[in-house]
C-alpha positions as CSV (number, residue, x, y, z in Angstrom):
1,X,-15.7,-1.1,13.8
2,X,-12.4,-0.8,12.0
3,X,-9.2,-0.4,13.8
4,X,-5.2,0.5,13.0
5,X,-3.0,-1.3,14.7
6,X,0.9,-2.4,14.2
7,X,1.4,-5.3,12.5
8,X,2.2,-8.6,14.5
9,X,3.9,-11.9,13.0
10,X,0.5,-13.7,13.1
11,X,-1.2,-11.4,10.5
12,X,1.2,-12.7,7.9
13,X,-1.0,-15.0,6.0
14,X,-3.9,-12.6,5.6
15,X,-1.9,-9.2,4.7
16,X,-0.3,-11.6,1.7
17,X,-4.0,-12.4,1.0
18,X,-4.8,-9.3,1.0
19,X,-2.3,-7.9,-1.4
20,X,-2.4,-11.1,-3.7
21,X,-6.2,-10.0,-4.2
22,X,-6.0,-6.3,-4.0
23,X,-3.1,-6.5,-6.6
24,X,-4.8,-8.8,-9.1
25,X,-8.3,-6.7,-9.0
26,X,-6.5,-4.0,-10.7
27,X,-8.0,-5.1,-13.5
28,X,-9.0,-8.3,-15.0
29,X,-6.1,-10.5,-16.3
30,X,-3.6,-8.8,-14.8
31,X,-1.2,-11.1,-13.1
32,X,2.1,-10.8,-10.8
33,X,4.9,-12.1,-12.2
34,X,6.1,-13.4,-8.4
35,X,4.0,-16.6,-6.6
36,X,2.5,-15.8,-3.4
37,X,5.1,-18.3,-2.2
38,X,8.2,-15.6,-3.7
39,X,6.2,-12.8,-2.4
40,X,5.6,-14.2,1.4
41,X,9.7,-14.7,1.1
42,X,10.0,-10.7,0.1
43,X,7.6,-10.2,2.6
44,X,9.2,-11.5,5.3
45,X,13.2,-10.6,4.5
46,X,13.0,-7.0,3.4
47,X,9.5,-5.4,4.4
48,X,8.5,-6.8,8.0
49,X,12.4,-6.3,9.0
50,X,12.7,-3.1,7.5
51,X,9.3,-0.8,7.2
52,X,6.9,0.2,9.5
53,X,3.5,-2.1,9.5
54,X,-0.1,-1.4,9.8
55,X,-3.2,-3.5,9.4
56,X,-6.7,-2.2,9.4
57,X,-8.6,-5.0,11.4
58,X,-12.5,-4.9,11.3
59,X,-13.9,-6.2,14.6
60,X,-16.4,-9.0,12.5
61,X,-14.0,-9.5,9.0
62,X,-10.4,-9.3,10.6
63,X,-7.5,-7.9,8.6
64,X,-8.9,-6.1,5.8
65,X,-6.0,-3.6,4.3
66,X,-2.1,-2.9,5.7
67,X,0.4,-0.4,4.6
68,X,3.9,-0.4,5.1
69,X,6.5,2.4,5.1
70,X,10.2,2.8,4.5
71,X,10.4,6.1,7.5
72,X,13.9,6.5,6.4
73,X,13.5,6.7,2.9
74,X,10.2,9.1,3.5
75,X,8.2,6.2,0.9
76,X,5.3,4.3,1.3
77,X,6.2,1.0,0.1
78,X,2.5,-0.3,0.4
79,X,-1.1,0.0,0.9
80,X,-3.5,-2.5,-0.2
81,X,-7.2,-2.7,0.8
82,X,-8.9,-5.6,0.1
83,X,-11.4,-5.5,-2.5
84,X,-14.4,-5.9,-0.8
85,X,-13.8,-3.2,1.4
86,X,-12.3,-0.2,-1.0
87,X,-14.1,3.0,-1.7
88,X,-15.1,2.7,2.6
89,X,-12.2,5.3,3.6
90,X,-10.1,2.3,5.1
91,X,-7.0,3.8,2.3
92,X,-7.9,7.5,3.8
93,X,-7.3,6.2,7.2
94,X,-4.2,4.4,5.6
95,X,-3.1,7.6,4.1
96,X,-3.7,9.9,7.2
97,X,-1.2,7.2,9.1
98,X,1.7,7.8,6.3
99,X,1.2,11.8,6.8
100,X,1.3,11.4,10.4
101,X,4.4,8.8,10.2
102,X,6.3,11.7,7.0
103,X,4.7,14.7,8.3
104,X,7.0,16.4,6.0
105,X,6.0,14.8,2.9
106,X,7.0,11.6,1.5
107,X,6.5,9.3,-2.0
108,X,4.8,6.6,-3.2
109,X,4.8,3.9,-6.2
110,X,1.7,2.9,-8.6
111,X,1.3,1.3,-11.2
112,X,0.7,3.6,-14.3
113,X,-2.2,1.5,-15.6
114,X,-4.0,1.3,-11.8
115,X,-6.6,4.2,-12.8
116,X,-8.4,3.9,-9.6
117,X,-5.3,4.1,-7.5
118,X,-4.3,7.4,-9.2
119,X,-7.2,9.0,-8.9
120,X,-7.2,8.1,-5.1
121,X,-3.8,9.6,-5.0
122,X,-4.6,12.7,-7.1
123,X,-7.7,13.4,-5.5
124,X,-6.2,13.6,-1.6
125,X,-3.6,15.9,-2.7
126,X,-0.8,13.7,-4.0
127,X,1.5,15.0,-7.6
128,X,2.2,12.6,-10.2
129,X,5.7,12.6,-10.6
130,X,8.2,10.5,-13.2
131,X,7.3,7.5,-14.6
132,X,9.7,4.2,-13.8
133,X,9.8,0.7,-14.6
134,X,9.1,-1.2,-11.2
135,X,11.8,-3.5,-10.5
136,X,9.7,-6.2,-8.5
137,X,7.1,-6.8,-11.1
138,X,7.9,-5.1,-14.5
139,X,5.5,-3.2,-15.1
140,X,5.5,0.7,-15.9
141,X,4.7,2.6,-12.5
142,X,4.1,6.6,-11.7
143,X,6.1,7.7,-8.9
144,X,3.5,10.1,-6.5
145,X,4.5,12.8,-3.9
146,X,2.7,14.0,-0.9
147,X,4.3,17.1,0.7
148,X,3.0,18.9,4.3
149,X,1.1,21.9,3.3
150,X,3.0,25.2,4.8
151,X,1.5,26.4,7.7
């Protein structure tokens, strides 16, 4: 049974798991230019302090995917599943959270060579937008925009 929930301090060690994995099965020999150790530091200074946290908890696996937004900003900073569990609808569920949170539409980062991830995006309703250099790790990125549909 999967539930959302806020994040709490003790999930720290298992959402970086998460992402560290999720990130790196992108595809094969890709690697992130920060250490787990830099990222925890990131992590903890400017997303916990700053975004809005969710983990997707499983009642037999635990923590199995988190997103994060930036409410002011209308982005969503992250949302990592881990790979074990993609293609289950845990990133819908993920998504549906960031619509409910930006009801009015918000944007989203991915990395341009993350084919799966854009596809995900494209296919629930989200435009590909300019292309950018993402400043944490690089790499060339697609910027992605969900907007409320009018009533």
């Amino acid at each position: 049974m999967l539930k959302l929930r806020a994040y709490g301090d003790d999930d720290a060690d298992v959402v970086l798991r998460v992402w560290w994995d999720s990130w790196h099965s992108i595809e094969s020999g890709i690697h992130h230019p920060l250490s787990i150790a830099d990222s925890r530091v990131r992590w903890n200074e400017q997303i916990v302090p700053e975004q809005s946290v969710v983990v997707v908890e499983d009642s037999k696996d635990g923590v199995v995917a988190f997103a994060a937004a930036d409410l002011l900003s209308c982005e969503l900073t992250q949302l990592f599943v881990a790979p074990a569990r993609k293609r289950c609808g845990i990133g819908r569920m993920l998504l549906r959270w960031a619509q409910d949170q930006m009801p009015l539409g918000f944007q989203l980062k991915t990395l341009a060579r993350n084919a799966a991830s854009r596809k995900f995006y494209e296919r629930h309703g989200f435009e590909e937008g300019r292309a950018l250099l993402n400043l944490i790790n690089g790499m060339d990125s697609v910027e992605y925009r969900w907007q409320a549909s009018p009533r």
